[in-house]
PAMIFI-928075 format. One record per atom (N, C-alpha, C, O): x, z, y. Coordinates in steps of 0.05 Angstrom, whole numbers, plus 5000, padded with zeros to 4 digits. Each point is the difference from the previous one (the first is absolute). Example, Ala and Ser with C-alpha at 12.3 -4.5 7.8 and 13.67 -1.06 7.14 Angstrom:
<lumfis>
526451564886 498250005024 501850005024 502150135000 497249735021 501650015024 498550145022 501050045022 
</lumfis>
This chain:
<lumfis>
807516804374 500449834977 502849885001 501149955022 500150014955 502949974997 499549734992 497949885004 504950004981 499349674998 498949964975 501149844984 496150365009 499649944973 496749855012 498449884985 501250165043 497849915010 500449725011 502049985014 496849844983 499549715018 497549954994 499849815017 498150194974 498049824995 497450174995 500950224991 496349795009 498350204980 497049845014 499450005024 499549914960 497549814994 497450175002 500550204987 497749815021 496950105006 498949794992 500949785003 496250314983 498649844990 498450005017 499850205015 498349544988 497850025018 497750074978 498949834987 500650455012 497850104987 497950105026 497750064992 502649965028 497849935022 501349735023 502049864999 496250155016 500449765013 502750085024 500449855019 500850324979 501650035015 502650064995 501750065017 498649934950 503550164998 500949665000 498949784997 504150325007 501449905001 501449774974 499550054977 502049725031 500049894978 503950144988 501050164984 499749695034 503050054980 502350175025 499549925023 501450174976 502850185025 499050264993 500050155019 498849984951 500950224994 500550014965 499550194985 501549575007 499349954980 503150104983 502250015011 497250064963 502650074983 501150295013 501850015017 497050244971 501450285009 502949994998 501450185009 499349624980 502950025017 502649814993 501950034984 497549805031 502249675001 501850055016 499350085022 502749894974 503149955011 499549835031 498149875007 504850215009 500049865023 502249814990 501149984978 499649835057 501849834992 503450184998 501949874991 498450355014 501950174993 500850034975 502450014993 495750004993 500250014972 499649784982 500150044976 499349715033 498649874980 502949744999 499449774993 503150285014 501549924990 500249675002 501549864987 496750075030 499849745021 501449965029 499149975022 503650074968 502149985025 500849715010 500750005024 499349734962 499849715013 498150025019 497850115001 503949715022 498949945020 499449684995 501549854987 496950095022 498249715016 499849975018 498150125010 503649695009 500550045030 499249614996 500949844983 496550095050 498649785004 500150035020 500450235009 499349485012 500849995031 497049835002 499149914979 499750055042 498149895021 500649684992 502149875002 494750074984 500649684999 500949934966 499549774992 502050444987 501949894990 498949894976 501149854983 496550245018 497449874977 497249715012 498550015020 501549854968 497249875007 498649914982 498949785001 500750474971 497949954986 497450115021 499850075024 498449924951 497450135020 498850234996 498850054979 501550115042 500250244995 497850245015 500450235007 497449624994 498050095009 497950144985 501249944979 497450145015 497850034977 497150175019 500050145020 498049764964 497350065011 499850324999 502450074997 496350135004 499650295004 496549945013 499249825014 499150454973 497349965025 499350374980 500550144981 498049835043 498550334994 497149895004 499349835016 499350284966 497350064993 499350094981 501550034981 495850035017 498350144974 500049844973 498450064983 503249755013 499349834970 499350164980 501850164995 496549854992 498249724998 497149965011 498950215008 499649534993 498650005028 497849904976 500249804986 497550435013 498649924972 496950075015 499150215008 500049574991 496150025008 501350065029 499450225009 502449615008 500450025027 499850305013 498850065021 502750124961 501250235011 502650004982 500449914978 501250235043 503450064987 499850264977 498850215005 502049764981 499850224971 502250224996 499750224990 503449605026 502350115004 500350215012 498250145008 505149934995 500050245021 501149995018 502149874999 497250245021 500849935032 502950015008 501050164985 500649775030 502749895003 501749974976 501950144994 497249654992 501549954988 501349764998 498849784996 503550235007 502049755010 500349784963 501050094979 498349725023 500649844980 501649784996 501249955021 499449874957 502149815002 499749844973 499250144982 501449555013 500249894985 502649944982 501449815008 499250314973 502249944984 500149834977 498050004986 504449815004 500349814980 501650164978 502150115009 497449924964 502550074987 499849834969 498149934985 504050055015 501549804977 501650064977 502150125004 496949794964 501850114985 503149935016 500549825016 501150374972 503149995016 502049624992 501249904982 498150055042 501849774990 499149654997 501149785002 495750344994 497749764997 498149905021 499950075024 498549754964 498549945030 496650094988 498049945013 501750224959 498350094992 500150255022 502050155002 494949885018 499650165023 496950055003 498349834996 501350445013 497950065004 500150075029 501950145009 495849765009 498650165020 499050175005 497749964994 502850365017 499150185005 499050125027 501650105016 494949884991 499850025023 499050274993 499650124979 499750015065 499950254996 501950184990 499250214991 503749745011 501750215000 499950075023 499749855019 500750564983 500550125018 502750065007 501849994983 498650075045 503049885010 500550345018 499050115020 503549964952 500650315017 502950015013 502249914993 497350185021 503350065017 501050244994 502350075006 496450044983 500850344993 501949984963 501550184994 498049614990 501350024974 500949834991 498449825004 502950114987 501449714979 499449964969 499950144980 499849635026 499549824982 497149934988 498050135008 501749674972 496749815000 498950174979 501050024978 497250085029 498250094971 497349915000 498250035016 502049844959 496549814993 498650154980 501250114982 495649905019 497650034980 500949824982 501049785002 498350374977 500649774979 498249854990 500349804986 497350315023 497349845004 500149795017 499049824988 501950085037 501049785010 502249784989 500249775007 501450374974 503249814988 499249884974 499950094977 499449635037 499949914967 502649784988 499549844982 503350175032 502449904989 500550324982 499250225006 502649694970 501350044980 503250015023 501149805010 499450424993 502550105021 501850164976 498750114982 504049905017 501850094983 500550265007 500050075023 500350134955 500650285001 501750115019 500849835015 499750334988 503450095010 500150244976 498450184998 504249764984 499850184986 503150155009 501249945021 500250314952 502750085012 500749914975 498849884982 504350245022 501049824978 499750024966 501349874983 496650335012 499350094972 497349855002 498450124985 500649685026 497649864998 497950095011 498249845005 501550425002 498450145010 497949955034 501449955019 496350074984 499349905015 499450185022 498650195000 502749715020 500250175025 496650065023 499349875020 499550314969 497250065015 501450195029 502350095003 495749905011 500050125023 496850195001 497749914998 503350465009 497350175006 500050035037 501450125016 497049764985 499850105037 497750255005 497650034992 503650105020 498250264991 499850045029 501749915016 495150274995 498950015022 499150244999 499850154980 499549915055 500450345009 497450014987 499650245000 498349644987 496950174993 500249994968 497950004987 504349985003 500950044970 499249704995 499850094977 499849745023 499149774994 503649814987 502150105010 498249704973 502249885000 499749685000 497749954996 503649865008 499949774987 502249864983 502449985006 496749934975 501249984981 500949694995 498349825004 504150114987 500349704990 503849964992 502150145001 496849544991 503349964988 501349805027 498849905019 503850114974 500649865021 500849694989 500950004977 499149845032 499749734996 502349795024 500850065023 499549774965 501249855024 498749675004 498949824987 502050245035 498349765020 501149905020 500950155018 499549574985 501349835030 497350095024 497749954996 503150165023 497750045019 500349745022 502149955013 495749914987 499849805026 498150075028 497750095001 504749815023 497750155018 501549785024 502150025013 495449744986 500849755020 502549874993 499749864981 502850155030 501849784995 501650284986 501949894988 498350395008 501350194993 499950024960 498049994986 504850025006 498550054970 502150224989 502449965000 496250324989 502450235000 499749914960 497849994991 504549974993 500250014969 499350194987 499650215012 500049794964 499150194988 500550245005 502350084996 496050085014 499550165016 498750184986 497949904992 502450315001 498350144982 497350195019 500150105022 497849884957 497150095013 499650144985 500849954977 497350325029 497250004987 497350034995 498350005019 501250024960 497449844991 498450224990 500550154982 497549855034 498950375007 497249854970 498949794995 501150494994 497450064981 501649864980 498249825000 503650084981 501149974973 500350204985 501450195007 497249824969 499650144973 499750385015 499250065022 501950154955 498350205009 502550215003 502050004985 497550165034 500450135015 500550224985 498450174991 505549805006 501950264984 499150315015 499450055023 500950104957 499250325011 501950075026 499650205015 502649614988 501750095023 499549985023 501150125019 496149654982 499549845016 497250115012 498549875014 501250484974 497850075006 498549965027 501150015022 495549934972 499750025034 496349795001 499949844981 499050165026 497549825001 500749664995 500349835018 500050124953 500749685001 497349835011 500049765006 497350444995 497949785016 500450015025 498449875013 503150254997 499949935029 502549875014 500850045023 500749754950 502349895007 499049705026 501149885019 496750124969 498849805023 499750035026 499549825015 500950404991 498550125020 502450075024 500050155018 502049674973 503450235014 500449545014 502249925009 495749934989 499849845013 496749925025 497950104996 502449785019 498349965017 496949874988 499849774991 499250315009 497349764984 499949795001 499149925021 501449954966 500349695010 501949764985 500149784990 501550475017 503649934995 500949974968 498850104981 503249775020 500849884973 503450124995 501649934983 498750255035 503250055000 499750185028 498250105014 504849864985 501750195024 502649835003 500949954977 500749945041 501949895008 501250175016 498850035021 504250134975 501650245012 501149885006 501449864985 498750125056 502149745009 501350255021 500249955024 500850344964 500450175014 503649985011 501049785000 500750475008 502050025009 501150044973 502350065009 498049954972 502150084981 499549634978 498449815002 503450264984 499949764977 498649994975 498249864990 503550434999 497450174981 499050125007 499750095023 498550024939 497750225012 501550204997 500250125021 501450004958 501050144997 503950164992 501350054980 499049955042 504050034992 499750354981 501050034977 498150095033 500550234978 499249934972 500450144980 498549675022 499150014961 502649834992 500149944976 501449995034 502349904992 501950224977 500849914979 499550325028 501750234991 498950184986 501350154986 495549865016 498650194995 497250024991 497949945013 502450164960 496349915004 498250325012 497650015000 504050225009 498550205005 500350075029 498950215006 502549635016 500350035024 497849955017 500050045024 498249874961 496949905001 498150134982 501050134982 497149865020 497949944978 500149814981 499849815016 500550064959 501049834989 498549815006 497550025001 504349705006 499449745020 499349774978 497949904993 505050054997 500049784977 500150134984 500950235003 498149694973 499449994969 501549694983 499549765005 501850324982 500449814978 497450084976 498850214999 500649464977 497350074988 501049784973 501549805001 497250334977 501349744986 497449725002 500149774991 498350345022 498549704999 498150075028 500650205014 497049604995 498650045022 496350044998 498149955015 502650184952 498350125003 498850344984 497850115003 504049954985 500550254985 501050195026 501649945018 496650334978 500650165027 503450184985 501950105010 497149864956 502550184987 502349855006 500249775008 502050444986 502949855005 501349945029 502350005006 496549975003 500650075044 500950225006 499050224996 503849725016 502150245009 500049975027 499349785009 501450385005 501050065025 502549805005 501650024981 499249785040 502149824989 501949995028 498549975019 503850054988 501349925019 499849635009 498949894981 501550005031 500149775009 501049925021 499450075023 502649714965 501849835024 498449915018 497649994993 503449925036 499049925022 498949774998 498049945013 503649854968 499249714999 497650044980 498449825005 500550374972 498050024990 497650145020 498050054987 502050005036 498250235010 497449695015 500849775005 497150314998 499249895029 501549955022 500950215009 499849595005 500449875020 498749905017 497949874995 503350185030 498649925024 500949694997 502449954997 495749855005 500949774998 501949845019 501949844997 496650285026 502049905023 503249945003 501349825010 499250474973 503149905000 501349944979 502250074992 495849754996 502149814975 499449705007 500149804985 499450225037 499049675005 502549905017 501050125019 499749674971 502349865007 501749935030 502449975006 494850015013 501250095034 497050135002 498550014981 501050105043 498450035013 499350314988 497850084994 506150145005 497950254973 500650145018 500850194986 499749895043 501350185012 497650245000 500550244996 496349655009 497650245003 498149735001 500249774992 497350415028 497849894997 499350015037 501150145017 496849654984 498450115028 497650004995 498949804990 500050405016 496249975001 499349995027 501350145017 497049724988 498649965027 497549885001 499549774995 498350485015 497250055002 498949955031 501150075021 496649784976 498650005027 498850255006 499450134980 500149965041 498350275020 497649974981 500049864980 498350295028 497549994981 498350325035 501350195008 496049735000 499450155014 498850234983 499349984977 500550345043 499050204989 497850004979 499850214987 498049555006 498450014989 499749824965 498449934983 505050085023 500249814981 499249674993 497749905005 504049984985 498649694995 499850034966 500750194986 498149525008 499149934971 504149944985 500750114979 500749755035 502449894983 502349895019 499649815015 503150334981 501949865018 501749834976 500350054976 500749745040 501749894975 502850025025 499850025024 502749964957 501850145011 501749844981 499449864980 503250215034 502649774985 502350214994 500750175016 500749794954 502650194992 502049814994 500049844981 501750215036 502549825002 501750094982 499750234993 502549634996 502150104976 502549955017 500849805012 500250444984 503249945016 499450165034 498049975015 503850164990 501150165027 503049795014 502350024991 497049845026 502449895014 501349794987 502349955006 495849824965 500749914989 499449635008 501249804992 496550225026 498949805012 497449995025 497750084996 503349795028 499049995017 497050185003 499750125021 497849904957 498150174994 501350314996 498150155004 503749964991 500750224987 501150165024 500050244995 500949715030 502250155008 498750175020 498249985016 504550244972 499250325010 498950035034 497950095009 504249815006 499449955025 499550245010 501850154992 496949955020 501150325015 497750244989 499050185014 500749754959 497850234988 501750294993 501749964984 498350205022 500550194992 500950154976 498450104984 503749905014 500950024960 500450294999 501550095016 497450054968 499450334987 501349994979 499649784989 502650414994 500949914984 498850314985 499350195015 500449844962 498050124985 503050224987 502449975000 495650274987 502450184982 500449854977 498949794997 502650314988 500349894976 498349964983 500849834984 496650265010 497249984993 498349795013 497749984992 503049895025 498149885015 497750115015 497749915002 503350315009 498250155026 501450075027 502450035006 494749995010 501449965028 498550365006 499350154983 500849875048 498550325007 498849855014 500649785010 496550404992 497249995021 500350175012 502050124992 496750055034 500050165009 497849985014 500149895023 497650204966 497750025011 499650225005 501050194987 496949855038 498150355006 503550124999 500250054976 501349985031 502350165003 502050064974 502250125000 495949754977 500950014969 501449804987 499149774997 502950294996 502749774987 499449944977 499850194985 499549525001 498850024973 502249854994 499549795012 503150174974 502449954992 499949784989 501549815003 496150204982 500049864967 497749755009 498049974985 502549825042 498149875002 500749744995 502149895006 495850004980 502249665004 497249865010 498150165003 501449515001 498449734998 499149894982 501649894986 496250115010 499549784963 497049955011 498250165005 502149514998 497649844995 497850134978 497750085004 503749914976 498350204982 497550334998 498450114985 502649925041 498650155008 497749955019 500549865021 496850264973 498649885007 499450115023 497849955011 503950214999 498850115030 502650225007 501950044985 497650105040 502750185004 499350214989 497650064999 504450104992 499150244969 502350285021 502349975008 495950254994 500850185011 498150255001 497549975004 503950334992 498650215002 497649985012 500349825016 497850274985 497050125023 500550175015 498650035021 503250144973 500550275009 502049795027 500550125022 500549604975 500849985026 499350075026 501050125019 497149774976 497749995029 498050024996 498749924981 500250275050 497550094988 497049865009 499549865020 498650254955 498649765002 499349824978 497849924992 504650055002 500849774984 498550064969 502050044987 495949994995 498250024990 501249814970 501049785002 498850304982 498949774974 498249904995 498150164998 501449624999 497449904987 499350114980 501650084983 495349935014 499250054961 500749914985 500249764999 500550394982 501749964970 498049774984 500549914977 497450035037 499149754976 498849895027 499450105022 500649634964 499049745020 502849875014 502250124999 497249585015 502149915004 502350115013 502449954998 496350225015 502350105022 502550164979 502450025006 496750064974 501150204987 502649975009 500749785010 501650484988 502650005009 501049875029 502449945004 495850025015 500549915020 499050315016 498850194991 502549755037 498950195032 497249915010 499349775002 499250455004 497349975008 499550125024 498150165003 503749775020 499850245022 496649925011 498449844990 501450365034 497149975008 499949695019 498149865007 505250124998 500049825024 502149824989 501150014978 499049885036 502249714997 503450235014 499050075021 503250044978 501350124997 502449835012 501749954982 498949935049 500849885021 503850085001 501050194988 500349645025 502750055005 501850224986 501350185011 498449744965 501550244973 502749884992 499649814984 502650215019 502749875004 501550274983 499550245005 502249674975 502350104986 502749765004 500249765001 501750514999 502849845011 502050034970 500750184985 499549595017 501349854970 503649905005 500849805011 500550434979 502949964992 501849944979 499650094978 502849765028 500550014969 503050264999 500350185016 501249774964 502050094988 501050035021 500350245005 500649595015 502050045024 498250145027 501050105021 496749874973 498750135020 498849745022 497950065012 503049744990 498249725008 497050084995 499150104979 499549845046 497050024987 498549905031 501149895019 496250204979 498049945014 497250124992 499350124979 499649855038 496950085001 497949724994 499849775010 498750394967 498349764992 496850075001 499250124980 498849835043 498350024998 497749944991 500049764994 497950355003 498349984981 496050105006 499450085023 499449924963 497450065006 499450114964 501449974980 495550195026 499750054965 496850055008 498950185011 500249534973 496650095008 497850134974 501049994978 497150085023 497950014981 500449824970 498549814999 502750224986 499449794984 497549904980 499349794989 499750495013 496449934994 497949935020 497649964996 504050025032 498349895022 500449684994 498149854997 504750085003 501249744996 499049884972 499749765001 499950334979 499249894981 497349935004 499649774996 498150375013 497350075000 499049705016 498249854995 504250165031 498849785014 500749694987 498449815001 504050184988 501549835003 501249864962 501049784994 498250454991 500249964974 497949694993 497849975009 503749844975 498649824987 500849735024 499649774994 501450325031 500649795018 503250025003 501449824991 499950435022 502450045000 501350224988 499350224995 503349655003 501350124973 503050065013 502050084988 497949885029 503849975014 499350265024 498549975019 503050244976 499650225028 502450105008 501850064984 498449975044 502650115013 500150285006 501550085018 496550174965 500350175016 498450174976 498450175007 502249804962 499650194991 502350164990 502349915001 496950354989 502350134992 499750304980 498750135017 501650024964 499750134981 502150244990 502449975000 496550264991 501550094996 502749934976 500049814984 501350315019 502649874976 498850144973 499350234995 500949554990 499050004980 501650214970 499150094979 503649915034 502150104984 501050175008 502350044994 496350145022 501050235022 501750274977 501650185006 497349734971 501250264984 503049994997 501850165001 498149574994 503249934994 501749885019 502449995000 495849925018 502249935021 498850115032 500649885021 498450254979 499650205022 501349915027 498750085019 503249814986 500949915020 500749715001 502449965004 496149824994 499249805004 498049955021 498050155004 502649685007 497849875022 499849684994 501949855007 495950054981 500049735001 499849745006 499349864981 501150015043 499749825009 498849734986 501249795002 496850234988 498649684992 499349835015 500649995023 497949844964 499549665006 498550045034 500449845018 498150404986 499749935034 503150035021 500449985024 500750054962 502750055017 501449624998 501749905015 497049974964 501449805005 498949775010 501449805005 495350205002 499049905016 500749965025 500250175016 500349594988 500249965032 503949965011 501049995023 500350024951 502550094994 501549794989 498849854985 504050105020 501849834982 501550234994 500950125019 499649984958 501550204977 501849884980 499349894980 503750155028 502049894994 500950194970 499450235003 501549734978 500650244972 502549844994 499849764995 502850375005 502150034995 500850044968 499750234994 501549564981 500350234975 501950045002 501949885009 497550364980 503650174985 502549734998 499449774991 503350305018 501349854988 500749685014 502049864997 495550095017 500849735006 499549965033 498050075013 503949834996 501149975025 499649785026 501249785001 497050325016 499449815026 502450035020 501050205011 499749524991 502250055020 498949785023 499249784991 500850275038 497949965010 501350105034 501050215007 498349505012 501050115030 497549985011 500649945023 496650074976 498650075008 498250285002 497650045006 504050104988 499950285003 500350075032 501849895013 496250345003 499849985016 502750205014 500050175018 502449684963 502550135003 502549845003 499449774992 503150245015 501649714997 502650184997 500250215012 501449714974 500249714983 497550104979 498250165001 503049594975 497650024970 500450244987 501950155004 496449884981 499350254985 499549974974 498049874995 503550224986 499050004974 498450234990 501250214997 496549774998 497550194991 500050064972 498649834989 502150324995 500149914971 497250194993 499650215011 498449664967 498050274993 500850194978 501649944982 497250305022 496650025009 499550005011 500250245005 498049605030 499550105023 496549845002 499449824985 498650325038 498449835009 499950005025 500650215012 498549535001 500749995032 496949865011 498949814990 500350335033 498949875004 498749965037 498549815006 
</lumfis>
């Protein structure tokens, strides 16, 4: 994949695909997306508050069983007409590291949020289109995002399920629901890039067509294929917030082989920006221009691998290792590994661009053993994992999800903005600029 790839979304239409890090057949890197300012922050130089809640479990917890789906990392977001203190609460957003920027149900949004139109009035929709033909559809809107003492300005979102679904946009509009976690009210992309998309900047055919201009938000007629500036696209919020925009930190408690009911876990705003944030001697991987690193598992180089919370488990061939079984195509397990056994000291070695890397090990158990026992009590597991869901189109991907971040402080670098930093397990200081993740 060239730099027309960054992003491409799986729906969770069984309990195991993936949420967002395959999303958009084909978004621009930071090479292309024409975001050359740097943002350079030193240790300390912020003391808003810059902490925010994060927890994994099954929400929602209905007749005292969980209804949700299993690792799924969640988060509470505020958003505000642009400018006002007119704000809504949004709980149950899901929190991806694999894509950028906020997209809400519009069944959850009940503020009146302002268009983003171009300059012929026209209203700028967004098609997110997914590997099982499925799309989601909506306009994009702007919104001040609040998150603890952090507040990114009108910020443009969107707003999944508005009016109907242009012929361009072909694809299952009932299963636009379904490209979120059950539960969930959104998706929050707190990934390595800023936008979603730099190639739709130049092009509306370098892709599958992304944005649509529309003359209104709810006529499917009249919707073109539309190029769009960067400051109109989705945004990663992180880096429009005033200090604290260098990346993100996620950090998850251990969770034992048998799984627990719920970890709650803390995402820091800012890399090296204040005493909570700093890099300190984690390991920084610096990604291709796409935002992928290489795996090399069973003796096999999978090029095209990156990290995303979003994912609900580690996503890789069967044909890796043997043994290694699918679950049945119906019931919970669906799209998960069903080996006979719990499947012990399985380690792929993870490099980036420069070749920096390490060995990250791992386990991959029954997940219809794990569900059978443990479904309706726990919802948080370190050791499932599935075939790749998108193997047609991206065939050499290896995915690292939310059990990889268990037990983990996971540092994410964006595009463009710059940690400069002497606690690097290097001397003198070092300026880190992203895309990188370290951990």
């Amino acid at each position: 994949m060239k730099l027309t790839k960054r992003l491409v979304l799986v729906p969770f239409a069984s309990a195991a695909l993936l949420l967002a890090s395959f999303f958009l057949t084909g978004c621009g890197s930071s090479s292309s997306s024409g975001s050359t300012s740097t943002t350079t922050s030193t240790t300390t130089a912020s003391t808003v508050t810059n902490t925010h809640q994060i927890l994994v479990d099954g929400f929602p917890f209905v007749n005292g069983v969980f209804t949700g789906a299993p690792n799924a990392l969640y988060t509470a977001v505020q958003i505000c007409v642009p400018g006002t203190t007119t704000c809504q609460n949004l709980v149950n957003i899901q929190v991806d590291t694999g894509s950028s920027g906020l997209r809400i149900l519009s069944s959850a949004l009940s503020l009146t949020l302002p268009l983003k139109t171009d300059p012929n009035g026209r209203i700028y929709n967004e098609c997110a289109r997914y590997s099982d033909g499925s799309t989601q559809w909506g306009p994009i809107e702007s919104a001040d995002i609040r998150l603890e003492g952090e507040v990114a300005s009108a910020v443009p979102v969107q707003i999944i399920g508005v009016g109907n679904v242009p012929a361009g946009c072909s694809g299952n509009a009932a299963s636009e629901r379904l490209a979120i976690a059950p539960g969930a009210n959104g998706v929050l992309g707190i990934g390595m890039f800023r936008q979603d998309c730099a190639a739709c900047v130049t092009s509306t055919t370098a892709v599958p067509a992304t944005y649509f201009t529309c003359p209104n938000t709810n006529s499917a007629t009249g919707c073109t294929p539309s190029t769009i500036a960067l400051t109109n696209q989705l945004q990663n919020p992180v880096w429009m917030f005033p200090q604290d925009n260098t990346g993100v930190v996620i950090t998850l408690p251990a969770v034992n082989d048998s799984g627990v009911a719920q970890v709650n876990g803390t995402m820091y705003f800012g890399v090296g920006t204040q005493a909570d944030n700093v890099l300190g001697s984690a390991q920084v991987q610096v990604p291709d221009a796409n935002g992928h690193l290489s795996t090399t598992f069973n003796s096999v180089t999978y090029p095209n691998s990156f990290f995303a919370t979003g994912a609900r488990g580690h996503y890789f061939p069967a044909s890796a290792v043997a043994g290694l079984n699918p679950c049945p195509t119906t019931g919970s397990a669906a799209g998960f590994y069903c080996p006979s056994s719990t499947l012990t000291g399985l380690s792929g070695l993870v490099k980036d661009s420069t070749g920096v890397g390490g060995s990250i090990s791992f386990n991959v158990a029954n997940a219809a053993t794990l569900f059978a026992f443990n479904f309706g009590n726990n919802r948080v597991f370190n050791n499932l994992a599935g075939p790749n869901p998108n193997a047609a189109a991206n065939p050499n991907a290896f995915v690292w999800g939310l059990p990889f971040f268990l037990g983990r402080t996971v540092f994410i670098g964006i595009e463009g903005q710059a940690v400069v930093t002497s606690a690097l397990a290097v001397s003198p200081a070092v300026t880190k600029t992203g895309p990188w993740i370290a951990y």
